[in-house]
N, C-alpha and C positions, 0 to 999 in steps of 0.2 A: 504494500500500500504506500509506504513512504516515496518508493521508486516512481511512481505514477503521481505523484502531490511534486515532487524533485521535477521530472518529465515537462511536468502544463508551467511549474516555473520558468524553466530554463525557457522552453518554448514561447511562452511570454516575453521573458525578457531579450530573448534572440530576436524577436519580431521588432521591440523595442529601440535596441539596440542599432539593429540595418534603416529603421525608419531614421533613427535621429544620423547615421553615417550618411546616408541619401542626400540628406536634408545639411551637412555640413556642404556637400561635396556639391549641392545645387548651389549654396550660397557664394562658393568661390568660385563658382562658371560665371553667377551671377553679379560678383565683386560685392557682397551684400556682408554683414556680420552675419557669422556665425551662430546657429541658436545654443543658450545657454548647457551648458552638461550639466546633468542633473548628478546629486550626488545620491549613493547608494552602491549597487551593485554592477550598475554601467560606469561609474566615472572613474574606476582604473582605468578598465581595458578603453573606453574611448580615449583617456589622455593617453594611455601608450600608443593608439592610432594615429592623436596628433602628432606624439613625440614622431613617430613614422612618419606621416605626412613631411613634414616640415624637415627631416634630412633625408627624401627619397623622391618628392613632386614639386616639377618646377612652377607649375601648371598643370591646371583642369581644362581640358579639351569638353568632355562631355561623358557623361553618365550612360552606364547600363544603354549603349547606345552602340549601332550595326555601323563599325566600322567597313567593310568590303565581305561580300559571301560572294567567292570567285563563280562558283557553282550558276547563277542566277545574274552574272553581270553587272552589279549594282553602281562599283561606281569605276572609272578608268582604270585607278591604282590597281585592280584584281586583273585587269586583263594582262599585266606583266608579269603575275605571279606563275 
């Protein structure tokens, strides 16, 4: 029982968690601040994402977004692949 009460947690907070990384990584495509981290269970691992962020991207191009699917032709770049 504990393992399934642990489970809908984590699950929770993993949903949580990807919503507020989304939501940083719109705000810096966007040049926008940042929304606040919440403190609790997400605000280690999100500040050790910043710590990441900030000595591994120079720059946000864009989000969960279809760079080239050579298969289907989408954009030039694929036709040299």
């Amino acid at each position: 029982m504990y393992q399934r009460k642990l489970a809908r947690f984590l699950l929770v907070d993993g949903k949580a968690g990807h919503a507020l990384l989304e939501a940083i990584v719109k705000a810096r495509i966007d040049g926008k601040e940042i929304p606040a981290i919440p403190s609790g269970t997400l605000e280690r691992p999100i500040t050790q994402w910043l710590d990441w962020e900030k000595e591994n991207v120079d720059y946000w191009i864009l989000s969960e977004g279809m760079v080239c699917y050579p298969e289907y032709k989408i954009d030039d770049i694929c036709y040299d692949l």
